[in-house]
N, CA and C atoms of all chains as a GROMACS GRO file, in nm:
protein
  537
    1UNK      N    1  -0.930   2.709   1.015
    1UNK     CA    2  -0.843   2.651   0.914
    1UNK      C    3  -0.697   2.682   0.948
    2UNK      N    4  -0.690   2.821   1.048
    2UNK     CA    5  -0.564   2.815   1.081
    2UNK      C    6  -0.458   2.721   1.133
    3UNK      N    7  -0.537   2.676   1.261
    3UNK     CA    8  -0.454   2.582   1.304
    3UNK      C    9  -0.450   2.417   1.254
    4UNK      N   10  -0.517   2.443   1.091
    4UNK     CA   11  -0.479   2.290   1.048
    4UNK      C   12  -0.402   2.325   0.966
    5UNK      N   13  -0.361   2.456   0.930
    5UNK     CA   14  -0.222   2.489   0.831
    5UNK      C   15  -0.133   2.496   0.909
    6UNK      N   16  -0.114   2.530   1.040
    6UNK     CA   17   0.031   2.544   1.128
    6UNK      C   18   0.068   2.379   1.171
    7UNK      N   19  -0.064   2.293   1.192
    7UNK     CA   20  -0.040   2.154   1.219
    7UNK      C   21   0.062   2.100   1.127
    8UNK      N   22  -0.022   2.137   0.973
    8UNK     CA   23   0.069   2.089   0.870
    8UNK      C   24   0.200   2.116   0.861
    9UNK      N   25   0.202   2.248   0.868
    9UNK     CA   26   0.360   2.260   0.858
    9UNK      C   27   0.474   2.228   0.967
   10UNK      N   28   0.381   2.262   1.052
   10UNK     CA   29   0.491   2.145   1.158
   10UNK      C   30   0.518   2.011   1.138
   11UNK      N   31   0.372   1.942   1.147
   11UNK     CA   32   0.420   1.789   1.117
   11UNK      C   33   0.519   1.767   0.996
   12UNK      N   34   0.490   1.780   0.863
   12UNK     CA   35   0.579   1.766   0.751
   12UNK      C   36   0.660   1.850   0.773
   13UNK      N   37   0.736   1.950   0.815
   13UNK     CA   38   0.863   2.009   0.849
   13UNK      C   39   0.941   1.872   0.948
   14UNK      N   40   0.863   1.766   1.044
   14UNK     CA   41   0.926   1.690   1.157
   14UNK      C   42   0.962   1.591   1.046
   15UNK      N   43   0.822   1.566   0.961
   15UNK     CA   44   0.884   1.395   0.897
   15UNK      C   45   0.970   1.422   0.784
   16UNK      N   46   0.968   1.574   0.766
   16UNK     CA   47   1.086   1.584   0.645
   16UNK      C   48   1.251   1.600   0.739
   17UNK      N   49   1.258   1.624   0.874
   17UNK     CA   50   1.385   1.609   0.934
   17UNK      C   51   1.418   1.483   0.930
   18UNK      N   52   1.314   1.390   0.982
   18UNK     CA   53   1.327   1.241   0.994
   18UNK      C   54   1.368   1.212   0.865
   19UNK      N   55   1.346   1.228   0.741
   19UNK     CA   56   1.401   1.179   0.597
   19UNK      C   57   1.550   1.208   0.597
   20UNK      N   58   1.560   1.347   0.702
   20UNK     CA   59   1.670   1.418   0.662
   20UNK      C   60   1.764   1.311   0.720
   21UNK      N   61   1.742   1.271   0.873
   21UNK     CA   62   1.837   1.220   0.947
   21UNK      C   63   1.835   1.048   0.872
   22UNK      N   64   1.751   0.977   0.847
   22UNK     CA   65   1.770   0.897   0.798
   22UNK      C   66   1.829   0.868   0.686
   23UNK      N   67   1.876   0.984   0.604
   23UNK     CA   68   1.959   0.964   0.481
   23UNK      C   69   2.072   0.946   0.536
   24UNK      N   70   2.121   1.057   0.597
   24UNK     CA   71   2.274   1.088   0.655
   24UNK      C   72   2.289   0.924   0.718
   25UNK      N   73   2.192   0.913   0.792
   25UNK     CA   74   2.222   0.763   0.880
   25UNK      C   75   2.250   0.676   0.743
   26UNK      N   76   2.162   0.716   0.671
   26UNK     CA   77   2.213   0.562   0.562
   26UNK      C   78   2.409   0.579   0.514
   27UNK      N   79   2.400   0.711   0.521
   27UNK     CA   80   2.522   0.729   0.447
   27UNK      C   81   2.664   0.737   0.518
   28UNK      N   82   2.622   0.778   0.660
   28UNK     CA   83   2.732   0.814   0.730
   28UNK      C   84   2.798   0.644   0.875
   29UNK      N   85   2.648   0.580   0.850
   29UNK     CA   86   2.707   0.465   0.964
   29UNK      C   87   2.787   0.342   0.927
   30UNK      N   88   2.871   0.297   0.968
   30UNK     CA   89   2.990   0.234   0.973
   30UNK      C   90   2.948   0.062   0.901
   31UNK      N   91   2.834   0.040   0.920
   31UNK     CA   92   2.776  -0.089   0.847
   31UNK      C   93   2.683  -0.120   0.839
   32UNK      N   94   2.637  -0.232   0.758
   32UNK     CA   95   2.486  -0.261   0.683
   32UNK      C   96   2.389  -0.263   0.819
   33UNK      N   97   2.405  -0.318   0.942
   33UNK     CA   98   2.287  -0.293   1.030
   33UNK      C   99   2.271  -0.145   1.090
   34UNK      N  100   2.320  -0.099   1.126
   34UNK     CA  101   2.297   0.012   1.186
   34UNK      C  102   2.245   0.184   1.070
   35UNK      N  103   2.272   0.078   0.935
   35UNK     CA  104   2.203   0.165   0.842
   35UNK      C  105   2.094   0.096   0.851
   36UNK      N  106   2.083  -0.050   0.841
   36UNK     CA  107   1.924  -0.034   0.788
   36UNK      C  108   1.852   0.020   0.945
   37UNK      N  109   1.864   0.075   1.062
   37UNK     CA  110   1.843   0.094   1.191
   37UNK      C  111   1.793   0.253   1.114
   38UNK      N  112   1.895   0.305   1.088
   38UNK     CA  113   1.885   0.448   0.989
   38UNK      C  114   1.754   0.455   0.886
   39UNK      N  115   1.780   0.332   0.812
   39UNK     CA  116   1.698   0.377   0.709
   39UNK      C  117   1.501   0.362   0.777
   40UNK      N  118   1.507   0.269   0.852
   40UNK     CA  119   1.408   0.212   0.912
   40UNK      C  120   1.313   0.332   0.938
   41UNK      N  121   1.397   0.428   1.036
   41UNK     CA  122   1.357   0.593   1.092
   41UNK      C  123   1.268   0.658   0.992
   42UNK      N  124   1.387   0.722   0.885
   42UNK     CA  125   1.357   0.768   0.804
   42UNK      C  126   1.240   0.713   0.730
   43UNK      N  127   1.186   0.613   0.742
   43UNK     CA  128   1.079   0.524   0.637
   43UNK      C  129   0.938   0.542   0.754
   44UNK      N  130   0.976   0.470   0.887
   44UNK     CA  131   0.838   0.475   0.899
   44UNK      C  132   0.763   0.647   0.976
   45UNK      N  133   0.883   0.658   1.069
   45UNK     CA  134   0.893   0.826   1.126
   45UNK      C  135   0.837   0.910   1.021
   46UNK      N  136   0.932   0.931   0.902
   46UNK     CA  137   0.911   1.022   0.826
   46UNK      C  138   0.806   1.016   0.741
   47UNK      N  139   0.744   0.898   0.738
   47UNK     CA  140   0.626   0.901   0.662
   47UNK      C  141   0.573   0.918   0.766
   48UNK      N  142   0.495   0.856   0.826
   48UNK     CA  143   0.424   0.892   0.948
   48UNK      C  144   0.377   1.044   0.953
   49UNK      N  145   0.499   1.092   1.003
   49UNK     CA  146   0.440   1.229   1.022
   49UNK      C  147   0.426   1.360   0.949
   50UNK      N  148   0.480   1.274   0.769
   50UNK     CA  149   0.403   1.360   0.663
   50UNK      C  150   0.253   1.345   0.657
   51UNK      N  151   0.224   1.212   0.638
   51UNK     CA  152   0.083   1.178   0.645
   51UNK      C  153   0.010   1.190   0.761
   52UNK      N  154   0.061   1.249   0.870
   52UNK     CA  155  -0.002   1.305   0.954
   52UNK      C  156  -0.025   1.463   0.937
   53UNK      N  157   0.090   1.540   0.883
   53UNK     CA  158   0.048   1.667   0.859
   53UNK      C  159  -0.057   1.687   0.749
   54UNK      N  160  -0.040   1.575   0.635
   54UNK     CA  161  -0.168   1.576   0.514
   54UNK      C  162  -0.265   1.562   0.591
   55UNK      N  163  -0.327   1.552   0.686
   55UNK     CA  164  -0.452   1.498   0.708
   55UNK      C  165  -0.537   1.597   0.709
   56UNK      N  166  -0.505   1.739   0.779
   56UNK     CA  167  -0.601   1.827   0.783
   56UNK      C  168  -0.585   1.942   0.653
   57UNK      N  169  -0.527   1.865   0.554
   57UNK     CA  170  -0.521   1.918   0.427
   57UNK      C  171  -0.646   1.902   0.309
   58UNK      N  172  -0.666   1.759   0.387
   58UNK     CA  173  -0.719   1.646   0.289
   58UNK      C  174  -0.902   1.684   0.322
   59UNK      N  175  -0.963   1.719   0.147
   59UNK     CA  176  -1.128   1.778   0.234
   59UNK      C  177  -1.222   1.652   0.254
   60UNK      N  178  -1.194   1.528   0.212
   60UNK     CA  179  -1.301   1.431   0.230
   60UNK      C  180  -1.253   1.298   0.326
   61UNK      N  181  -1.330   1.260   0.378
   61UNK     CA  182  -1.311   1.162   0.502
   61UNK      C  183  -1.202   1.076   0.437
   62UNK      N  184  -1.258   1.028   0.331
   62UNK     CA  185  -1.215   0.899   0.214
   62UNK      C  186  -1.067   0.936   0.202
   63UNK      N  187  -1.062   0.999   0.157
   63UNK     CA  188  -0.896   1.069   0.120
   63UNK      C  189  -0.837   1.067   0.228
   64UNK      N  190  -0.874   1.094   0.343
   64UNK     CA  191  -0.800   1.070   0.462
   64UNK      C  192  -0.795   0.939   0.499
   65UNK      N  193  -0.857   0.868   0.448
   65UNK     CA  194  -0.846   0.744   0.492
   65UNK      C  195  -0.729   0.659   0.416
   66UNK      N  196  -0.718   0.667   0.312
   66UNK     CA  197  -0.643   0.640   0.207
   66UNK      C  198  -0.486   0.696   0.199
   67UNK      N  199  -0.500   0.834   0.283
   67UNK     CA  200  -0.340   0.870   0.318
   67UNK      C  201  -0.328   0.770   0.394
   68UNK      N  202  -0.419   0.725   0.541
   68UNK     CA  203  -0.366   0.628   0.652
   68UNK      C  204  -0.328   0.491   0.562
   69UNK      N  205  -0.421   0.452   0.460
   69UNK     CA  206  -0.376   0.343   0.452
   69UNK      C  207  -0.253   0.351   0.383
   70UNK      N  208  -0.185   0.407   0.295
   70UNK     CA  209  -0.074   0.414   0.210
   70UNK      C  210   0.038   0.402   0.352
   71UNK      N  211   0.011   0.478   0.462
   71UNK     CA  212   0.101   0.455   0.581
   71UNK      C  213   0.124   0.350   0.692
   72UNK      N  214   0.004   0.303   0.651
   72UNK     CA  215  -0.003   0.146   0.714
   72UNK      C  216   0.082   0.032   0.628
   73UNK      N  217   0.011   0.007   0.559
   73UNK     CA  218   0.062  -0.015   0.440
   73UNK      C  219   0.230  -0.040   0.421
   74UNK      N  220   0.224   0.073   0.450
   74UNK     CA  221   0.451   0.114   0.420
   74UNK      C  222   0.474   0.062   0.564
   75UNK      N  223   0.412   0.078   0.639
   75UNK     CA  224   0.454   0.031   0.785
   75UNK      C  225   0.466  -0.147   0.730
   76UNK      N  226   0.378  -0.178   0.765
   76UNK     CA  227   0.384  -0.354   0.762
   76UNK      C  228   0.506  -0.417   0.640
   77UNK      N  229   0.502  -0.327   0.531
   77UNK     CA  230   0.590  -0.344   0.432
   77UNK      C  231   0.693  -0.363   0.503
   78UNK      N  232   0.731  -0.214   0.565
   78UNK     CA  233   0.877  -0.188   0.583
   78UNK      C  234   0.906  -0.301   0.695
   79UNK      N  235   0.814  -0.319   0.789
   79UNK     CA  236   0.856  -0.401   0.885
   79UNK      C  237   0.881  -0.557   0.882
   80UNK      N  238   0.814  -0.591   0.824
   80UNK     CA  239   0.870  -0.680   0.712
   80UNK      C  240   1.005  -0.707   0.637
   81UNK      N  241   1.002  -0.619   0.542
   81UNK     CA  242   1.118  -0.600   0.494
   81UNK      C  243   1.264  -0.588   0.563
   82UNK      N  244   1.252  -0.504   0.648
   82UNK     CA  245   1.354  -0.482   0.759
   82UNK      C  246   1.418  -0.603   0.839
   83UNK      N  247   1.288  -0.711   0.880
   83UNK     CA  248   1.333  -0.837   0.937
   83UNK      C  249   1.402  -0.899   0.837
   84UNK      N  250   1.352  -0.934   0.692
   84UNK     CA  251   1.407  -0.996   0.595
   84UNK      C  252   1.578  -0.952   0.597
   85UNK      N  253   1.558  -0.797   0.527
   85UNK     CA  254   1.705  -0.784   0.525
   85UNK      C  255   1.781  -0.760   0.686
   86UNK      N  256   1.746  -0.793   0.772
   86UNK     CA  257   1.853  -0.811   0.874
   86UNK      C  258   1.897  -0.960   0.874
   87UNK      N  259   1.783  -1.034   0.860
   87UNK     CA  260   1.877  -1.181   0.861
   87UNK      C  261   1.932  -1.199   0.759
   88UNK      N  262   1.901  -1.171   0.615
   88UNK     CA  263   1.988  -1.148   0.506
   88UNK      C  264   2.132  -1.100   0.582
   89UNK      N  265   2.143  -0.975   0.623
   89UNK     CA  266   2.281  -0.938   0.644
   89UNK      C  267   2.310  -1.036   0.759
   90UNK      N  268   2.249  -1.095   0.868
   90UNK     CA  269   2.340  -1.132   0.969
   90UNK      C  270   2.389  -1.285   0.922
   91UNK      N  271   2.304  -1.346   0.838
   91UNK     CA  272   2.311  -1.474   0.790
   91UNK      C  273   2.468  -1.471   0.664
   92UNK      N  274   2.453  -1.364   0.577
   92UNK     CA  275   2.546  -1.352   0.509
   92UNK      C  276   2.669  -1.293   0.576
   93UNK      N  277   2.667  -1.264   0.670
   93UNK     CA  278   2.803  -1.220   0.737
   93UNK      C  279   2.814  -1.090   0.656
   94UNK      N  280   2.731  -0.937   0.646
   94UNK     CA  281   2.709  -0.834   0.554
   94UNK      C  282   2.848  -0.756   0.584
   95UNK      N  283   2.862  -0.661   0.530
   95UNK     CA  284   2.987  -0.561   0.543
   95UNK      C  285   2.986  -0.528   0.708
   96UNK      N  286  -0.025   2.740   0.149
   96UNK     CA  287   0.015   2.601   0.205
   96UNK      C  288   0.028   2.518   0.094
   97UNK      N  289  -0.002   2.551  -0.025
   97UNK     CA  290   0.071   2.476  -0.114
   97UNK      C  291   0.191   2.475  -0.168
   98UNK      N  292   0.275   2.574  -0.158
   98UNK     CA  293   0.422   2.622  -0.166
   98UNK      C  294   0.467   2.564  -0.079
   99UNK      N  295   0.420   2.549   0.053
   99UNK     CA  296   0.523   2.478   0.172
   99UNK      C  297   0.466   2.351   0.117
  100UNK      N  298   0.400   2.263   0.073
  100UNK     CA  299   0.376   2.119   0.081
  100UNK      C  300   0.445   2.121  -0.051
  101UNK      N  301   0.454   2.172  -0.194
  101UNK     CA  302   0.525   2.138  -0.284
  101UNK      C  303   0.701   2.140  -0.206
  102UNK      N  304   0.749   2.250  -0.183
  102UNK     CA  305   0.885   2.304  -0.055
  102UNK      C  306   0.924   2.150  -0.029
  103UNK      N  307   0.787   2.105   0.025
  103UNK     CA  308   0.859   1.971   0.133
  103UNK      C  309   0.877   1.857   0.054
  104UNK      N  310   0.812   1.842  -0.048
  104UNK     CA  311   0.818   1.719  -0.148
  104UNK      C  312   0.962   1.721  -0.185
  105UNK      N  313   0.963   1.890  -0.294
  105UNK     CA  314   1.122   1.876  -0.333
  105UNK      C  315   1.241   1.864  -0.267
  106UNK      N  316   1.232   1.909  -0.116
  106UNK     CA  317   1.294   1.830   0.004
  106UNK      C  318   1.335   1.667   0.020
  107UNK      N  319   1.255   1.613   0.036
  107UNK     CA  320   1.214   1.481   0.052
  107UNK      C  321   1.297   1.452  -0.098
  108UNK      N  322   1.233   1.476  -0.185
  108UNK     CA  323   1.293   1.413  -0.298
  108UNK      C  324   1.511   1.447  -0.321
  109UNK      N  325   1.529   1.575  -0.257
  109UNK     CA  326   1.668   1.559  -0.258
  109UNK      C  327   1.748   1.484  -0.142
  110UNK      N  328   1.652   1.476  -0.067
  110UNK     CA  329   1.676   1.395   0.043
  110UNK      C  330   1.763   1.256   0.010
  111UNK      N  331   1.629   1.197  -0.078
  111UNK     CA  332   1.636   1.080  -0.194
  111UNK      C  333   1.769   1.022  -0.236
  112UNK      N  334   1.757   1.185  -0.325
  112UNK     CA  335   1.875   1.170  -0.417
  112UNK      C  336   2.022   1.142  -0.383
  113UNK      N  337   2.005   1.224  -0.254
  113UNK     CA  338   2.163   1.234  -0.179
  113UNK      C  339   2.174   1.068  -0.107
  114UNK      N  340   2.026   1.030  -0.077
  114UNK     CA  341   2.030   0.909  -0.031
  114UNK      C  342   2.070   0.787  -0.117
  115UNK      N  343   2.064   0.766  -0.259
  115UNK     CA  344   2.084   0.722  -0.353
  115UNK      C  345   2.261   0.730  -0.379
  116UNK      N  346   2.327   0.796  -0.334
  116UNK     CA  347   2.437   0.787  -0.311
  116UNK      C  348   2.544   0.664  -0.263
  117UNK      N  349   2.488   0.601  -0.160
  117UNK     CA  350   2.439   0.439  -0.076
  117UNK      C  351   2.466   0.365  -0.226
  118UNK      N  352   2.417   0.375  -0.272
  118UNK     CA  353   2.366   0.267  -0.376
  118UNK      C  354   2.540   0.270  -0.482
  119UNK      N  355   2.581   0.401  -0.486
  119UNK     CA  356   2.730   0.396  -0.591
  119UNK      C  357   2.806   0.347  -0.446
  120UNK      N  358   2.817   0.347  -0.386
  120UNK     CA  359   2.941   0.354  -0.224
  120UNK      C  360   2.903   0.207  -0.152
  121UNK      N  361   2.780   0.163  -0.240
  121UNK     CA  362   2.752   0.032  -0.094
  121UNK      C  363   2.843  -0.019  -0.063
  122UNK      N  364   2.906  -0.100  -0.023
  122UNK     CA  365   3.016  -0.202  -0.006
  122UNK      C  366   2.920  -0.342  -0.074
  123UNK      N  367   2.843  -0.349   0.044
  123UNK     CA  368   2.749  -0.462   0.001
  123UNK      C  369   2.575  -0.435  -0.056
  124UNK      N  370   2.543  -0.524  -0.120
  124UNK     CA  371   2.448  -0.536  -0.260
  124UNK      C  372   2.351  -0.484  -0.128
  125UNK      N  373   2.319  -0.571   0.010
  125UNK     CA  374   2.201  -0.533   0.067
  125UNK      C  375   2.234  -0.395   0.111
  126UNK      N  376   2.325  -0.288   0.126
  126UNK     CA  377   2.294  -0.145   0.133
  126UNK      C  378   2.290  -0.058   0.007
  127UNK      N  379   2.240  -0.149  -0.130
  127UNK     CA  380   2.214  -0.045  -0.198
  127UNK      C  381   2.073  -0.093  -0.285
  128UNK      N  382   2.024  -0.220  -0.149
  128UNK     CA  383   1.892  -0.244  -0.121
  128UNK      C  384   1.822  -0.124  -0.066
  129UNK      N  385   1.884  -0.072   0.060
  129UNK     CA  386   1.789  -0.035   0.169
  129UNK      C  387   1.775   0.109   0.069
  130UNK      N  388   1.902   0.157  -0.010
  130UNK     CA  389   1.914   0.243  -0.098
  130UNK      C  390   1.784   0.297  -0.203
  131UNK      N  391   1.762   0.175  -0.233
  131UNK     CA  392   1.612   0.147  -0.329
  131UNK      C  393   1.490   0.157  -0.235
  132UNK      N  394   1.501   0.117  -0.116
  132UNK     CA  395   1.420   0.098   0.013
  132UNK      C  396   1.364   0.259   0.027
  133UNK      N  397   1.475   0.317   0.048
  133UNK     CA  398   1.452   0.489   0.091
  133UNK      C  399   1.373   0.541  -0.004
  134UNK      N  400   1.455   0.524  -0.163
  134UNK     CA  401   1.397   0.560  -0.299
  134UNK      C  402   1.218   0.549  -0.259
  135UNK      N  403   1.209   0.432  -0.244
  135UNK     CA  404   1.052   0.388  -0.297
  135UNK      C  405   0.939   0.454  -0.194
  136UNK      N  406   1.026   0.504  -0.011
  136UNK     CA  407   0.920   0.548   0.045
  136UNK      C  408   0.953   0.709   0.009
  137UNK      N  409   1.049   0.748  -0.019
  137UNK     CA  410   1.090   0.909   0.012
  137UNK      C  411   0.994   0.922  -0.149
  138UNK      N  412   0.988   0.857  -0.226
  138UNK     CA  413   0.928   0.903  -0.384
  138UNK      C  414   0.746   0.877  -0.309
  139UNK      N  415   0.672   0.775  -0.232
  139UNK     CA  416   0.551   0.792  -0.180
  139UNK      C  417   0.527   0.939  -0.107
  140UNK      N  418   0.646   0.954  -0.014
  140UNK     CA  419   0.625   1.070   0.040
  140UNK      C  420   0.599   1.204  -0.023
  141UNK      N  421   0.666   1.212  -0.179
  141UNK     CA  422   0.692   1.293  -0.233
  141UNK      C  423   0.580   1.294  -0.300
  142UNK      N  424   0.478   1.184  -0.348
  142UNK     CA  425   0.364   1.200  -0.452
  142UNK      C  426   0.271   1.213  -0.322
  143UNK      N  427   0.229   1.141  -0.221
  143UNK     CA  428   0.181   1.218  -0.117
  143UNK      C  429   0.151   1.388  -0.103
  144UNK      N  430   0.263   1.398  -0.148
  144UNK     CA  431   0.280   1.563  -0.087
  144UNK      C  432   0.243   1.621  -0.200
  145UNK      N  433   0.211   1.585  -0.317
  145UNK     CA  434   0.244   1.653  -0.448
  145UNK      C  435   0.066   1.642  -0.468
  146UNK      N  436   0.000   1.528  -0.449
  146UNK     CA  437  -0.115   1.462  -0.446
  146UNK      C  438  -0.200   1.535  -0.340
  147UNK      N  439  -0.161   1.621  -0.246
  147UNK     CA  440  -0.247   1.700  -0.160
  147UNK      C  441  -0.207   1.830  -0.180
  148UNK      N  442  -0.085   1.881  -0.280
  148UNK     CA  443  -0.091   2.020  -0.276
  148UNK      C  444  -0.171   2.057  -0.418
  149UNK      N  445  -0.164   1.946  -0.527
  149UNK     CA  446  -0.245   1.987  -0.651
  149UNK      C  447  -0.350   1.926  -0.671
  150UNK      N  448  -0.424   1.847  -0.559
  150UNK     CA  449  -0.564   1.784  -0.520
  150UNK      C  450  -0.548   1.707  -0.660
  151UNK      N  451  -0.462   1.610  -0.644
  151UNK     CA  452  -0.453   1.494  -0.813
  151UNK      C  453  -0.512   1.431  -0.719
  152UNK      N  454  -0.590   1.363  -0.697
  152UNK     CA  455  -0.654   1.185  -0.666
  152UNK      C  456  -0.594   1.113  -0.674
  153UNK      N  457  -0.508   1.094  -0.793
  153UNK     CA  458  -0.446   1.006  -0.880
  153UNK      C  459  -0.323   0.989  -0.779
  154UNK      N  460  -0.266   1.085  -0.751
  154UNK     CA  461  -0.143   1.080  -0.682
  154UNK      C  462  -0.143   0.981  -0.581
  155UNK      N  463  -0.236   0.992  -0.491
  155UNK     CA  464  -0.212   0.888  -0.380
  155UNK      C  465  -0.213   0.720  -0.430
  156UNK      N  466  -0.300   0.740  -0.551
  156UNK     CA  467  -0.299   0.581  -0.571
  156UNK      C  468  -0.188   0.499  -0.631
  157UNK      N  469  -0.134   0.679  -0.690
  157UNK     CA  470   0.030   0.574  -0.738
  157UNK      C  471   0.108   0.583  -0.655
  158UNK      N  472   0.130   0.637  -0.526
  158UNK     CA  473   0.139   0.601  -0.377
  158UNK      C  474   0.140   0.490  -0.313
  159UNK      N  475   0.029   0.454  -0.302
  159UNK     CA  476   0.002   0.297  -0.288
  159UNK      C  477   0.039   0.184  -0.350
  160UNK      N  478   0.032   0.224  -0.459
  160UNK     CA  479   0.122   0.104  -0.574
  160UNK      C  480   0.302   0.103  -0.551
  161UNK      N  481   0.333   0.237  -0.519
  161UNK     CA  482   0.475   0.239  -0.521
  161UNK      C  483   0.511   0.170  -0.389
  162UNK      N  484   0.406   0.182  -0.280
  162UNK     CA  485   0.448   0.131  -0.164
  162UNK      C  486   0.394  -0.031  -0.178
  163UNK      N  487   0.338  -0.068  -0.283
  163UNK     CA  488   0.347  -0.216  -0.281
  163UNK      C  489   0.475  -0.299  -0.343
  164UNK      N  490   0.526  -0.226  -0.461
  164UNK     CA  491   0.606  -0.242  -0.523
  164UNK      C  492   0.751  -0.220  -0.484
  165UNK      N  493   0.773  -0.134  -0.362
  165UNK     CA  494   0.904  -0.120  -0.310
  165UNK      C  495   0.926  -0.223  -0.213
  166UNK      N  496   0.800  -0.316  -0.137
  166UNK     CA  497   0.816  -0.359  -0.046
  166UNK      C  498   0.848  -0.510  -0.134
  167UNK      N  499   0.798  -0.544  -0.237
  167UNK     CA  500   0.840  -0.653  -0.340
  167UNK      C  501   0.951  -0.667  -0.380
  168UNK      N  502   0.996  -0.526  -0.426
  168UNK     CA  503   1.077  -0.564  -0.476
  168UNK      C  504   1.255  -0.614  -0.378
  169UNK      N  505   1.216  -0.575  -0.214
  169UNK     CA  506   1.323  -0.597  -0.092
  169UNK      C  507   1.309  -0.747  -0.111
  170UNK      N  508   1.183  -0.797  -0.075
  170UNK     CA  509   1.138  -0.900  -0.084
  170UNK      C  510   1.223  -1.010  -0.158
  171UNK      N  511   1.193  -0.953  -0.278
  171UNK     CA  512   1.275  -1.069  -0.419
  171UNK      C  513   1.388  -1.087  -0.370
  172UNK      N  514   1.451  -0.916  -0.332
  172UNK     CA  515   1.620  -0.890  -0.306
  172UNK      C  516   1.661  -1.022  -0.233
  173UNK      N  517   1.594  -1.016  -0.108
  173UNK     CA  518   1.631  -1.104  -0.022
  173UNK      C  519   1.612  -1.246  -0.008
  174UNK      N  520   1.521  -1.246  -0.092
  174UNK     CA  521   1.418  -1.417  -0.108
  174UNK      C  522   1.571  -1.487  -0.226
  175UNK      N  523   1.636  -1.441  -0.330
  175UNK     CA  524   1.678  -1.435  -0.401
  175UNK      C  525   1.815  -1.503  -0.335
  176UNK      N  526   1.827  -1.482  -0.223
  176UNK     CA  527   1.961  -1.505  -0.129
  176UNK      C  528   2.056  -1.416  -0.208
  177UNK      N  529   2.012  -1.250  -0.173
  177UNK     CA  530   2.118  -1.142  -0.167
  177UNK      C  531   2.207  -1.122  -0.103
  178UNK      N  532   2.364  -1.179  -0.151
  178UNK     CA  533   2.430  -1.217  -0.079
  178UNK      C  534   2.498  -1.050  -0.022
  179UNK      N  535   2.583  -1.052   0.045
  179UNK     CA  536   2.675  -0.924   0.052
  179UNK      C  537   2.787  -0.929  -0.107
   0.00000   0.00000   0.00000
């Protein structure tokens, strides 16, 4: 059990940096694309590799399955989404 | 290991907050989209984490809903012709 508690805390210590750096990116880059480039990180990275550290948390197959899908899930969302609002901004001529 | 997985939620969630910042400063409407964007996965991440340190069930499924509902609601943003 040890080394699925040190897994954990590594992985969610990585995807909580990735949240970290993807905020600052939202906040600190110079315009609407290169934030949503920022925010993108932070969304699929940082989930990713929370729900990768949950895994050997999680005691039934099912439940693990169900973290993956919530991360799939946000993946296709986000990737999605991300195309939308880039042509949104490049079409609107964004900040 | 439940102190460090609660630890990381309330992390994540100030993460959020500071990220939510975007949203008073946007210049334009679509960066205080992506603003709401962060909100909706950094708050999954956070019931995620909250949902495996106090074994709720429940948690992940409002997880899933939040991650259907954040990705809708970009959706509208943009379908809507969100201008800058």
């Amino acid at each position: 059990m040890l080394v699925g508690n040190i897994a954990t805390v590594v992985l969610v210590s990585l995807g909580a940096v990735f949240f970290l750096a993807g905020t600052v990116g939202l906040l600190r880059f110079p315009d609407s694309m290169t934030r949503l480039h920022a925010l993108t990180k932070a969304d699929n990275l940082g989930l990713g590799l929370v729900v990768l550290g949950l895994l050997p948390q999680v005691d039934s197959v099912l439940a693990a399955l169900k973290l993956v899908a919530v991360w799939v899930l946000t993946q296709l969302a986000g990737a999605t989404v991300t195309q939308l609002v880039a042509r949104a901004v490049w079409r609107g001529g964004g900040s | 290991m439940t102190e460090f997985l609660l630890a990381a939620s309330v992390f994540i969630l100030l993460m959020v907050a500071v990220g939510l910042l975007r949203v008073l400063r946007g210049p334009a409407d679509i960066d205080r989209m992506m603003a709401a964007q962060l909100l909706g996965t950094g708050g999954i991440a956070a019931l995620l984490l909250l949902g495996t340190a106090t074994a709720l069930p429940g948690a992940v499924d409002v997880a899933l809903t939040l991650a259907l509902l954040a990705a809708f609601a970009a959706v509208m943003f943009v379908h809507s012709g969100g201008s800058s």
